[in-house]
Structure formats: C-alpha cells, structure tokens
C-alpha positions in Angstrom: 194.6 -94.9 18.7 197.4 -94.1 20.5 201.0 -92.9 20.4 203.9 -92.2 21.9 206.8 -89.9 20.8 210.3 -90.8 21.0 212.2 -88.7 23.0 215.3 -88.6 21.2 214.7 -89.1 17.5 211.4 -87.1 17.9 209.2 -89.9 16.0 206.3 -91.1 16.9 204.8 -94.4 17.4 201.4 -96.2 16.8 199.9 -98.2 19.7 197.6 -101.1 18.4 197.6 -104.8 17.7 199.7 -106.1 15.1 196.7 -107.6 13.3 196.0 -103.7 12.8 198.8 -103.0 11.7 199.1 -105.4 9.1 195.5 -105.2 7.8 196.6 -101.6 7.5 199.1 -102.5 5.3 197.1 -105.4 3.6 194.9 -102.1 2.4 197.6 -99.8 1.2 196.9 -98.0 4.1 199.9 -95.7 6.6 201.0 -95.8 9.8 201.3 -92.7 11.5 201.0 -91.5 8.3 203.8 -93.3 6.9 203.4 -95.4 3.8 203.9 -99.4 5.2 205.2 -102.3 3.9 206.0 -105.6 4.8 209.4 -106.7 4.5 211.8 -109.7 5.0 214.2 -109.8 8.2 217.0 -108.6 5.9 215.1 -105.3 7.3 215.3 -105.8 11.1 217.6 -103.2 12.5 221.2 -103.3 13.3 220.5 -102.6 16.9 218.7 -105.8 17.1 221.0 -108.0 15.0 224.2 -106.5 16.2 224.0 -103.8 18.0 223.2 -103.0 22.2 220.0 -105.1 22.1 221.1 -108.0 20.2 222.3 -110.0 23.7 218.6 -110.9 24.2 217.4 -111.1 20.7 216.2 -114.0 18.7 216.0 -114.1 15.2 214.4 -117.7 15.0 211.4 -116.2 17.8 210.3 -113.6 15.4 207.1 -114.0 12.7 208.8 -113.5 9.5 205.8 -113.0 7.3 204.6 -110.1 9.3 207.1 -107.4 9.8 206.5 -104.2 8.7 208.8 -101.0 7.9 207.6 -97.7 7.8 209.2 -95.1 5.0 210.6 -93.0 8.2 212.5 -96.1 9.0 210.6 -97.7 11.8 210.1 -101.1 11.6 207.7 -103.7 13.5 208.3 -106.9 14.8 205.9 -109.2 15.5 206.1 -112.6 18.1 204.4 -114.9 19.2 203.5 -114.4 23.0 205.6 -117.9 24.0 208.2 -117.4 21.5 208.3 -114.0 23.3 209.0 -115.1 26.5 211.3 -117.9 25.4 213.3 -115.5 24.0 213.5 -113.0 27.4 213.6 -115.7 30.0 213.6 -119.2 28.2 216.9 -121.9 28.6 218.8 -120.6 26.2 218.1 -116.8 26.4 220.7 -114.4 27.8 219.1 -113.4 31.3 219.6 -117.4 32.0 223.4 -117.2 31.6 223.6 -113.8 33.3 221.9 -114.7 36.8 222.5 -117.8 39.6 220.5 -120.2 39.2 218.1 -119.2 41.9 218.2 -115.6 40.7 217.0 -116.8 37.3 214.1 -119.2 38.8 212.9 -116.4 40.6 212.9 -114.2 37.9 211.4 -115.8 34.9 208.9 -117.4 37.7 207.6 -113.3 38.2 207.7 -112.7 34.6 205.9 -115.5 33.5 203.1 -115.0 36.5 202.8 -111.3 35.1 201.9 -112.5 31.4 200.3 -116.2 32.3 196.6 -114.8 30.9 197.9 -113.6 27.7 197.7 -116.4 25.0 200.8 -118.1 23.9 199.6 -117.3 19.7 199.1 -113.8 20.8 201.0 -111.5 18.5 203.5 -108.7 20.9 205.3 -106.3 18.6 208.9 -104.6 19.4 209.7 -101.3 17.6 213.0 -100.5 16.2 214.3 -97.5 14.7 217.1 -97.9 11.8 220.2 -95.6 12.6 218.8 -95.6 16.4 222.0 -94.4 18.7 221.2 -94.8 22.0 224.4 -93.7 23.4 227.7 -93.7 22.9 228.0 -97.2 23.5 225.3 -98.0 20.8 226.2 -96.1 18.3 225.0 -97.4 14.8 227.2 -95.8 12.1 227.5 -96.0 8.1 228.3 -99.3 6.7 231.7 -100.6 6.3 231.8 -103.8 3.9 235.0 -105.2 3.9 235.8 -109.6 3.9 238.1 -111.8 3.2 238.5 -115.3 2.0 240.5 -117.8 4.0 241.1 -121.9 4.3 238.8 -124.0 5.9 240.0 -123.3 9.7 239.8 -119.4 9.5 243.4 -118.7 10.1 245.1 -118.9 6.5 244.2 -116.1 3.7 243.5 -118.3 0.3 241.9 -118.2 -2.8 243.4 -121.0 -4.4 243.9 -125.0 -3.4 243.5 -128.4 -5.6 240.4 -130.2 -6.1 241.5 -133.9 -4.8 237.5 -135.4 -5.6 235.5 -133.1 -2.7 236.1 -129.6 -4.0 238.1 -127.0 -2.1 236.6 -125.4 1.2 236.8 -121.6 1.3 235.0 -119.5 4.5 234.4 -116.2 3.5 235.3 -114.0 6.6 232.9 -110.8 6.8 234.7 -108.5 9.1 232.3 -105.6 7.7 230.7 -103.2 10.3 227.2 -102.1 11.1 226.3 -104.4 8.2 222.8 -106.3 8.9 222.7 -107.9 5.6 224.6 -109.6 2.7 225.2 -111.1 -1.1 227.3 -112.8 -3.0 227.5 -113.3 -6.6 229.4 -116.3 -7.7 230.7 -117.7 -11.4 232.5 -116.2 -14.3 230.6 -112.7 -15.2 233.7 -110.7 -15.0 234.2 -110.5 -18.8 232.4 -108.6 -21.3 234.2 -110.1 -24.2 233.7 -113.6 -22.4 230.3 -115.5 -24.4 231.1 -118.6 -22.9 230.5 -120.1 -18.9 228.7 -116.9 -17.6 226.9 -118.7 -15.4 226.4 -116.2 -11.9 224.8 -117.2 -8.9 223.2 -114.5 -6.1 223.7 -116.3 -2.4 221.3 -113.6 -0.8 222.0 -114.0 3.5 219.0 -112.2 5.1 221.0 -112.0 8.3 224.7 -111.1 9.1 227.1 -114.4 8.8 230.3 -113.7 10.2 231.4 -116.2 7.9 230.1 -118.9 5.5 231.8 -121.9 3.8 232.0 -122.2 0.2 233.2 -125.3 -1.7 234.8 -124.4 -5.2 235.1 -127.2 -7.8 237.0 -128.0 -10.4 234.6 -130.0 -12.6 231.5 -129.7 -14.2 229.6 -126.8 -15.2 227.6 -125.7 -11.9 231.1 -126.2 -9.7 230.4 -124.4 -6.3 228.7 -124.5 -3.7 228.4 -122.6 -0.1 227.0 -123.4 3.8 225.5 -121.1 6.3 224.5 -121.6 9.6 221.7 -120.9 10.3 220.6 -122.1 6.4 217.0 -120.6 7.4 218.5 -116.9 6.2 220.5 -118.1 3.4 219.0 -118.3 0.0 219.3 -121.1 -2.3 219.4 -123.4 0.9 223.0 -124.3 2.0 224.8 -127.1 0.1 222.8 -125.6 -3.3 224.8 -125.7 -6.3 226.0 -121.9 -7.0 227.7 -120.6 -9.6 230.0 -121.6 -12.6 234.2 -121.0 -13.0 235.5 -121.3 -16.4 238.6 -123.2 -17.4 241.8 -120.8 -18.0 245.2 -122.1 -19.8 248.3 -120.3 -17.7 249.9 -120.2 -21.0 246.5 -118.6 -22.9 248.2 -120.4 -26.5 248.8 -123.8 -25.1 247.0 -126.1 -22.1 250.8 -127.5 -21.8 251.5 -125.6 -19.0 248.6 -126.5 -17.1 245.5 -124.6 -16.3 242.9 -123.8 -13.7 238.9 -123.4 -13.2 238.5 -119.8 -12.9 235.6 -118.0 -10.3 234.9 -114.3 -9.6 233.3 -113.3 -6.4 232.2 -110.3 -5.9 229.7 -109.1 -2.8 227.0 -106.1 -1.2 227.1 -105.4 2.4 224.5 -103.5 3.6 223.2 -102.2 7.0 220.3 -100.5 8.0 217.7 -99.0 5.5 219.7 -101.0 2.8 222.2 -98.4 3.0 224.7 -100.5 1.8 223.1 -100.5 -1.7 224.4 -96.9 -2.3 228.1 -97.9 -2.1 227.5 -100.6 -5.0 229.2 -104.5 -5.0 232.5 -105.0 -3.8 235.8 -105.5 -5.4 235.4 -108.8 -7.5 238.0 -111.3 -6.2 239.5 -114.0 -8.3 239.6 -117.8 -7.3 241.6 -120.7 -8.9 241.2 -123.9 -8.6 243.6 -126.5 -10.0 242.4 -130.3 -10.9 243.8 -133.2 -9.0 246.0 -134.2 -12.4 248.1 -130.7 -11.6 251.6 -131.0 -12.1 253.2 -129.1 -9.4 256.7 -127.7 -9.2 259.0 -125.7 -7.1 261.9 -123.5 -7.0 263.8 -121.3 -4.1 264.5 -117.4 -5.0 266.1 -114.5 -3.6 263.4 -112.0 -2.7 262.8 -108.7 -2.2 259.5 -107.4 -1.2 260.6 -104.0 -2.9 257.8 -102.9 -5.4 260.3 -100.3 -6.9 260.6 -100.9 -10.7 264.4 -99.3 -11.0 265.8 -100.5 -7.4 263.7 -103.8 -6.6 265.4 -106.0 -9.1 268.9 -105.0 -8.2 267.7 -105.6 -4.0 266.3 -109.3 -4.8 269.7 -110.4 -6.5 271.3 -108.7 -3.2 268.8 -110.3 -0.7 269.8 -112.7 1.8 266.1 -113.5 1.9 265.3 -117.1 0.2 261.6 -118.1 -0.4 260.6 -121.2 -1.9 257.8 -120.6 -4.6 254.8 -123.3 -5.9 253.4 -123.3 -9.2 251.7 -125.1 -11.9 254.3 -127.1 -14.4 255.4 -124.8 -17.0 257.7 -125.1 -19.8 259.8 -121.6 -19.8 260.9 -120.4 -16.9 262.9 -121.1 -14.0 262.8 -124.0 -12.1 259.7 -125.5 -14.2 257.6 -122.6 -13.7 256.1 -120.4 -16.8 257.2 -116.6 -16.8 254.5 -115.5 -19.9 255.2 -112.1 -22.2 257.8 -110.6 -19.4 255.5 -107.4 -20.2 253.5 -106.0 -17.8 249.9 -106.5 -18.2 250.4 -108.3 -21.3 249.3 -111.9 -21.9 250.2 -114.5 -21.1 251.1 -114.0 -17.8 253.1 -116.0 -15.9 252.3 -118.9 -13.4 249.9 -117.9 -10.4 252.4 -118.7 -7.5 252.0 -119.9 -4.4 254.1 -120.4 -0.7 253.0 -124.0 -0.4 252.7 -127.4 -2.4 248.6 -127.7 -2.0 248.7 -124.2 -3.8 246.2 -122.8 -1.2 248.4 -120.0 0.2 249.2 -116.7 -1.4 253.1 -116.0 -2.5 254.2 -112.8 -1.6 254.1 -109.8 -3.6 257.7 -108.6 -4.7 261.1 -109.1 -7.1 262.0 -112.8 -7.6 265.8 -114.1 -9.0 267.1 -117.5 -9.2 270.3 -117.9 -7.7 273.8 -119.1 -9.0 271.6 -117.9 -12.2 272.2 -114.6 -15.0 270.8 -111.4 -13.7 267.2 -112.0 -14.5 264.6 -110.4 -12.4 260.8 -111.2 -12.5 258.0 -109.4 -10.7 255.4 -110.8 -9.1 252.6 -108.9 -8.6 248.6 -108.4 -9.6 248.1 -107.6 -13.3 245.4 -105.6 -15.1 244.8 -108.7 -17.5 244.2 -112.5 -16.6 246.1 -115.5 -17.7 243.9 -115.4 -20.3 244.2 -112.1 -21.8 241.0 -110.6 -20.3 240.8 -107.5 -18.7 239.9 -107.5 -14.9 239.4 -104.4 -12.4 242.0 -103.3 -9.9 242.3 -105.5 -7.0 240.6 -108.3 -8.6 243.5 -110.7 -8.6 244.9 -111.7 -5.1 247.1 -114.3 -6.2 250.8 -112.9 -7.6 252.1 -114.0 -11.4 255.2 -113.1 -12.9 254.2 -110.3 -14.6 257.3 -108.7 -15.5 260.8 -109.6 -16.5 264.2 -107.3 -15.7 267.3 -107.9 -17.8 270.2 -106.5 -15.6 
C-alpha cells in the first residue's frame, strides 16, 4: 500500500481507495497506524474552510457520511468524481472567475479530457492536515472566539428591541478567527436559584457562519428562533423554534413599571481538532425583549462618560454634553424612568436604558443628572445582579441600568 511523507510536518500518508479506507474504519481498524474515525464536516480543516485553499473549495461537493480523521490529525475527504470536477472547473468554481473566458474553456476542456474515463460516482479523496501552515501567508493559528450581536442590517450593536407581532431580528456577528466550527446555547439557564423557564436550546453550526439571524420573542414559552445560510450545516434546521426567555419585572416587587422577556446566549468557537473546546463557552450575553404594550418614556441628561466613582458625578452636573435616554415607564425616577435601590449591585435595579425610542440601541455607559434639577447623580453601568435580583457573571449584561445613586 503505499505512502507518501509530508515534507514539512514529517507525516505520512496512506495511498488507497476510499472504500479502503472506510472499510478500514467500519472494522476498527488504523490508518497508518493511527486509530480512524468517521467524523462530521465540523472536522474538515481550517485550511479548507477558511484558510489558503478555501478559494476552490466546496463544502456542498464533499460526501459527508464518509470523512474520516486520523488521531494524528489528518483528515480524509471523500468526492464524488463529477462533484469533483464541478468544484475545480464547474460554473460557479473559482478558476471560472479567475480566467477570460477563452482561457477557462480551454482549460476545464484539458482537465475534463484528462479524467473523462474515470466514473462520475467514483470516490477521489483530498488530505488535509489540522494546524497545517504552509507559509506565512497560510498560517493557521490558535482559536480566537469573539462575536457580537447587532440589528438586523449588521451596522447597529443591540441586544434589545420591541416585539411589534414578528419578534425582534438579531444577527449574531462572528468576527472569531481560525474558528471552523460553532454553538450557541439559547434560553434562560443562567440561574441556579432560577426553577422556573430553563428551557436551553444548542444551535450546533457544522461550518463557520460569519453571521446568522436570530428572532427573539416576547411570547410564549419556546420564543426564539434563528436562520443560517446554508441551513444544511445548521442543526435544528433554520426557522426551528430554539430556546425559552423568562419574564423579568424592572422593578423585581411590582410589574408597574413594566417588564421584559429575558434570554441568555452564550457560545463555543472552535477551530481545528476542536481546539476550541479547551477554552470553554463564551461570556453569556443578556437579551431583552419588551412586549408591544411597552410604555416608553424619555428624558435628556447631562453626561459624563467618566467611570470615576468620586469625580464622575461632579463632571456630569458640569458637562456640556446632553444625551437623550429611552426607558421602560417607571414610577420613581426622573423623567418617568425607574432608578431601583440606588445601591450598587443591589436589587432592584434601575430601568435598562436605551439611545433610541424602539429600545434596540445600547445607552452609553457613564454618570447621568437631570438638569435644572437637585444634585442627584445616577450611574449607569453593568451590574453583578439582574433586575430581578439574580446573580449573573461579569460581562453578562450589555445593556446599562441605573445602578447607583450620588447625593452631592
């Protein structure tokens, strides 16, 4: 049987038909010594998915139920002669939009003569290496897992907005790199001391989305539900019903002051060899999302974007710098908004605040004072406790409350 050693990385590689292969792995059997499995295309190289050879690559060519991965991280992908060559020189593959017209006619004319007497079900198999680095310019590093969440069109940062009837659109933006594979888990598992609305969904993506839609609800007990494109690689099937957000009062005593449907999401990026499972999930992120019977009020501060607890109230009551805040109705606070405990980290916290009247945009983090009013500061910032007296990790929250009041 024979082999061939890899110049650079010093493995070496088994020569045969794929139906070898596999019926070598059907019986338990190695390759090259090398315990085999098969695996799903969540295990295809980076290189392939992302990286230097990813131009010509197809994802939709390849036979799924037959690659195999080696324990030395070499994997083998299998295709179908004609998907093959579809994928090299077909109408949509990249040599087309690289060469004239003529130029391509030529070409994929001699490289479909060379292979004509090969049959079109004939399995040909590509082998990748994980962490391959050909050269500088394909370099395949560690993972970075980093996203964000943003409106509909990509260009806003949200994690909030009104359910009018259709739900509220959120894409997640994965700006992660040397990531070949993702999840996300959706619902209302951030809570030990929560027993009720657990419900958590996984959205397991097979194949690197730069980004994927998810609609948030603010009714009934499965309330989300998310799009990708190509929905082949997503799993449940896009437009599935994921996950479950739990009602929060702002005011955690009274529903007077309005309230919101409550989601955590929280994600795993991972890259080659599933090295991404090492680093654990994500942050969890917190999204609200208000019924269409919200009550929405306004008022305009002086801001300072200060986070220094002995100067920044004294700057914002200084500041020249007015900002115009959004909230759910409240019943204590300025301009119809709620300000909570006035103790940081204590419940209840104050209205989640927003820069515009849909609530889907963020307010800005910083010192808040009325003006024309008495010298009382409030902070608005992340808290270490929820609106309803839960406690969440670090970085959970996105969206500011009032979390603290200064008496000058």
């Amino acid at each position: 049987m024979a082999t061939q050693k890899d110049k650079k990385s010093g493995k070496e590689f088994q020569f045969t038909s794929h139906a070898t292969i596999s019926a070598s792995v059907a019986s338990g059997g190695t390759i090259n010594g090398k315990v085999a499995r098969f695996v799903g295309v969540d295990k295809i190289p980076y290189r392939l998915k992302q990286g230097d050879q990813s131009s010509y690559f197809d994802i939709t060519k390849v036979e799924t139920s037959s690659i195999v991965r080696t324990d030395d991280g070499v994997v083998y992908i299998p295709y179908k002669k004609s998907n093959w060559q579809d994928m090299l020189i077909g109408n949509n593959s990249d040599a087309k939009s690289r060469f004239s017209d003529t130029a391509y006619q030529q070409i994929s004319s001699a490289f479909a003569a060379k292979i004509s007497n090969i049959d079109g079900d004939f399995l040909i198999t590509q082998i990748a290496e994980e962490f391959y680095t050909a050269s500088a310019d394909a370099f395949v590093g560690p993972v970075t897992a980093s996203y964000e969440l943003r409106t509909a069109n990509g260009v806003t940062q949200s994690y909030s907005g009104i359910d009018n009837g259709t739900g509220v659109n959120l894409i997640i933006e994965n700006n992660s790199t040397f990531a070949t594979h993702t999840n996300f888990l959706i619902g209302m598992s951030q809570f030990s001391s929560l027993t009720t609305e657990v419900s958590l969904a996984d959205v397991t993506q097979s194949i690197f989305f730069t980004s994927s839609l998810h609609n948030f609800r603010n009714t009934g007990t499965i309330s989300a539900s998310f799009t990708a494109n190509p929905s082949a690689f997503s799993f449940p099937s896009s437009g599935s019903a994921v996950g479950a957000g739990g009602i929060i009062n702002i005011n955690s005593s009274s529903a007077a002051d309005g309230s919101y449907r409550k989601f955590f999401i929280k994600g795993r990026i991972a890259g080659d060899a599933d090295s991404g499972s090492f680093y654990g999930f994500l942050k969890n992120r917190e999204i609200i999302i208000y019924s269409s019977s919200v009550v929405v009020n306004s008022g305009s501060f002086q801001f300072s974007p200060s986070t220094n607890l002995v100067t920044g109230p004294n700057d914002a009551t200084g500041s020249g710098v007015f900002k115009t805040l959004y909230y759910a109705s409240g019943s204590n606070g300025p301009s119809g908004s709620f300000t909570g405990s006035g103790v940081l980290n204590t419940a209840p916290l104050g209205s989640p605040l927003h820069s515009d009247a849909a609530l889907r945009t963020t307010a800005s983090y910083g010192f808040y004072h009325v003006p024309g009013t008495d010298a009382t500061v409030f902070l608005a910032s992340s808290s270490q406790v929820d609106n309803g007296g839960f406690s969440v990790a670090g970085g959970t929250m996105i969206i500011p409350r009032f979390v603290r009041k200064f008496n000058l």
